[in-house]
C-alpha positions as CSV (number, residue, x, y, z in Angstrom):
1,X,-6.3,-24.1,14.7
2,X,-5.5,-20.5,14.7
3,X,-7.3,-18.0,11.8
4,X,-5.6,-17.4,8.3
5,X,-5.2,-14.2,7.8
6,X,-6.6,-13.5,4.6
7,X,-6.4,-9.9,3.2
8,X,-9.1,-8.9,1.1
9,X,-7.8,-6.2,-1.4
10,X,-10.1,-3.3,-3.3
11,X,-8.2,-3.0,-6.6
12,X,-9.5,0.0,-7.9
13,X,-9.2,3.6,-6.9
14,X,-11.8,4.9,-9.2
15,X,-14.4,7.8,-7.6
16,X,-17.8,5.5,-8.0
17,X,-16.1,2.3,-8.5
18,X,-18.5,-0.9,-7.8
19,X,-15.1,-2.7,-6.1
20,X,-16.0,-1.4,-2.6
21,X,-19.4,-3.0,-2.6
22,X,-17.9,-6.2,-4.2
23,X,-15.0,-6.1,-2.0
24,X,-17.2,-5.6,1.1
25,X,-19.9,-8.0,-0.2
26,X,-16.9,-10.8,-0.4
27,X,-15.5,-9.7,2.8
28,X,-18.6,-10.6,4.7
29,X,-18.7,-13.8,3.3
30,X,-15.4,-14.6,4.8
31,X,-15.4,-13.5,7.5
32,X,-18.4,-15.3,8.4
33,X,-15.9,-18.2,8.2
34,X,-14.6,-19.1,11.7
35,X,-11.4,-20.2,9.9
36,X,-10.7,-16.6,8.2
37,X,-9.3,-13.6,10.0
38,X,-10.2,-11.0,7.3
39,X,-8.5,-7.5,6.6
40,X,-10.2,-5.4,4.2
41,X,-7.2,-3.2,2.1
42,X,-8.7,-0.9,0.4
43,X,-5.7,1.2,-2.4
44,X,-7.7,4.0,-2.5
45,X,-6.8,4.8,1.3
46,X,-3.3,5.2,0.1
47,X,-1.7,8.5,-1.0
48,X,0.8,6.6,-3.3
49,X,3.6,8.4,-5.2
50,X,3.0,8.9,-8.7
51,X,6.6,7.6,-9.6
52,X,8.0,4.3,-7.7
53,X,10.7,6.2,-5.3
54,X,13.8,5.3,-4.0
55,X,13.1,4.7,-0.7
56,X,9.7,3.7,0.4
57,X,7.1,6.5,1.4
58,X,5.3,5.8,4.3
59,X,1.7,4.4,2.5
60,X,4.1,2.2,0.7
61,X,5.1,0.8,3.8
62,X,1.9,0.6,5.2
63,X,0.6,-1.4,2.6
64,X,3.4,-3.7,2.1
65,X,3.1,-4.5,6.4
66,X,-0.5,-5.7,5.9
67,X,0.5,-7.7,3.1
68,X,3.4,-9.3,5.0
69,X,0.7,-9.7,7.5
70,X,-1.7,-11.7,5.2
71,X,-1.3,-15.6,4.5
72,X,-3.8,-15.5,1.7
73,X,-5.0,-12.7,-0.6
74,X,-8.1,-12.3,-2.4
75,X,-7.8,-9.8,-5.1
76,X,-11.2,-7.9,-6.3
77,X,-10.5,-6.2,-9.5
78,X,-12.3,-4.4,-12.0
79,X,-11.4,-5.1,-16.0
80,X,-10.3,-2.1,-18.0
81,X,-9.4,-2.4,-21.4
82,X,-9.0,-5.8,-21.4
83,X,-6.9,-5.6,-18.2
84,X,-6.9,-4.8,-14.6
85,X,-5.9,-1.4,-12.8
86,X,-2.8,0.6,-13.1
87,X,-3.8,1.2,-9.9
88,X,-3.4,-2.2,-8.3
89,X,-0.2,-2.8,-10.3
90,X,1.1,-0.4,-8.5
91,X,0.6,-1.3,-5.4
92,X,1.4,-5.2,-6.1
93,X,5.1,-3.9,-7.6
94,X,5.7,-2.0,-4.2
95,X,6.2,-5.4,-2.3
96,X,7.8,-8.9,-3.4
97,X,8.9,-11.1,-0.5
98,X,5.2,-10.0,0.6
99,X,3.5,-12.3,-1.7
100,X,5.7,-15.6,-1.9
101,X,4.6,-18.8,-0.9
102,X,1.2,-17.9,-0.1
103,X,-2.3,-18.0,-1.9
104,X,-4.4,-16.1,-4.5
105,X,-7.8,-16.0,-5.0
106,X,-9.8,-13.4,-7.6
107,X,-12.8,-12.1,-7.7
108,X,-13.8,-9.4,-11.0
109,X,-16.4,-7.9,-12.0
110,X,-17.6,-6.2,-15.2
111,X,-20.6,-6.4,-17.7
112,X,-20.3,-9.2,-20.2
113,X,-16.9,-10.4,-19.4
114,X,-16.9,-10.2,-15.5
115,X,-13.2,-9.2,-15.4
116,X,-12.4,-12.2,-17.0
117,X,-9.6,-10.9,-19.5
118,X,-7.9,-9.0,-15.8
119,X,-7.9,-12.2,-14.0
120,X,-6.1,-13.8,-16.9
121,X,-3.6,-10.5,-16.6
122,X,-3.3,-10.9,-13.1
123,X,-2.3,-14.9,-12.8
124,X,0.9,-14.0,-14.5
125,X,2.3,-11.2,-12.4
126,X,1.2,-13.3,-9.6
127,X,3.6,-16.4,-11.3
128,X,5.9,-14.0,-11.2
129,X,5.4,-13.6,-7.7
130,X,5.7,-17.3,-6.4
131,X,2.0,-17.5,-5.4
132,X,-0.3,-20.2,-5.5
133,X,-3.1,-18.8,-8.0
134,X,-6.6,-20.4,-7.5
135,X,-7.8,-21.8,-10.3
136,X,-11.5,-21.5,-9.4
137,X,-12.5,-17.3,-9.7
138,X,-15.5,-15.5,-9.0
139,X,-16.6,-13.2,-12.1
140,X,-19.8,-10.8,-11.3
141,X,-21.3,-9.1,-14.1
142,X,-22.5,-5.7,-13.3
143,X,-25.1,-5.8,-16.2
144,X,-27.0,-8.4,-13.7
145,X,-27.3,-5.3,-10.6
146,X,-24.4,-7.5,-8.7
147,X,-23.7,-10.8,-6.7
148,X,-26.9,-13.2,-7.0
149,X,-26.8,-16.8,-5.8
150,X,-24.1,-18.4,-8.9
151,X,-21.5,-15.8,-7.7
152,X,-21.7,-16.9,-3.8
153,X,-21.3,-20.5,-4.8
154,X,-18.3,-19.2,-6.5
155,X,-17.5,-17.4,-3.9
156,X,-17.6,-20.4,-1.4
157,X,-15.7,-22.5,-4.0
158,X,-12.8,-20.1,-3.8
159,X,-12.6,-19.7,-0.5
160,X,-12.5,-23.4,0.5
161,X,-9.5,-23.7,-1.9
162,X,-8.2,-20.3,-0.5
163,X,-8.5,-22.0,2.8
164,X,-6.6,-24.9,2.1
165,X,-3.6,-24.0,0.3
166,X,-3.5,-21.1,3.0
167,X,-3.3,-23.3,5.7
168,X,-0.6,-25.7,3.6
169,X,1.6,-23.1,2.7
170,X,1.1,-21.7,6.3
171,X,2.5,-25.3,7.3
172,X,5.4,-25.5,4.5
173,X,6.4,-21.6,5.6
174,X,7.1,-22.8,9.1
175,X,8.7,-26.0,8.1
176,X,10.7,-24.3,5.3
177,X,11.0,-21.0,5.5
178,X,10.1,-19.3,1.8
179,X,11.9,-19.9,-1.7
């Protein structure tokens, strides 16, 4: 069975964000997977336009090729205010056809509420998206120094559902082409 590529995205471009170590810190976990082919995306790598153009610049096209790329997404996101980056909505409006039919996992982080209230924010632009949201999330709270032992059983949860609605709407993709 070949790899699904999975695409591990860093949602914030903050200076001193936590979401690389959270995003690297998942990223290991699955790729220690035999049955994940992981690509780290990290948005602060990206010199986005401040305005959406008319045509696509070319980190607008890079991005939206390693989503196209991807079969599954896991999206590591901070919560703001009650939300999740403008940052990463952004970059999730610069593609469309990039994200149907395929799966999306979560992982927050933040202290108290663990980026619960952005995950929440984030299932619905994903509907709008035609993904497959997983149900099952991974929510680290920072107050606690990090990932412990809950969050990687977490972790594992969402990436065995990850894995198999990946390979499933791998399958219906082929057969089916997408909506």
């Amino acid at each position: 069975m070949k790899s699904l590529r999975t695409a591990v995205i860093i949602g914030s471009t903050r200076e001193g964000r936590a979401g690389e170590g959270v995003a690297t810190w998942c990223a290991a976990h699955a790729t220690a997977r035999s049955t994940l082919d992981v690509d780290l995306v990290d948005l602060a790598a990206y010199n986005f336009p401040e305005r959406h153009p008319r045509s696509p610049t070319r980190a607008m096209t890079a991005l939206t090729g390693r989503l196209a790329e991807a079969e599954a997404f896991v999206v590591v996101t901070p919560e703001y205010n009650r939300s999740f980056p403008a940052a990463l909505k952004q970059a999730i409006d610069f593609a469309y056809d990039e994200w149907h039919a395929k799966p999306v996992g979560f992982v927050s982080y933040g202290c108290a509420s663990t980026g619960l209230y952005a995950v929440e924010q984030l299932r619905g632009v994903f509907a709008g998206l035609h993904t497959v949201t997983m149900r099952d999330a991974v929510g680290i709270d920072l107050l606690r120094g990090g990932p412990g032992d809950a969050d990687l059983i977490a972790l594992d949860t969402l990436l065995d559902h990850l894995t198999w609605w990946g390979l499933a709407l791998r399958d219906a993709r082929e057969l089916r082409g997408t909506p």
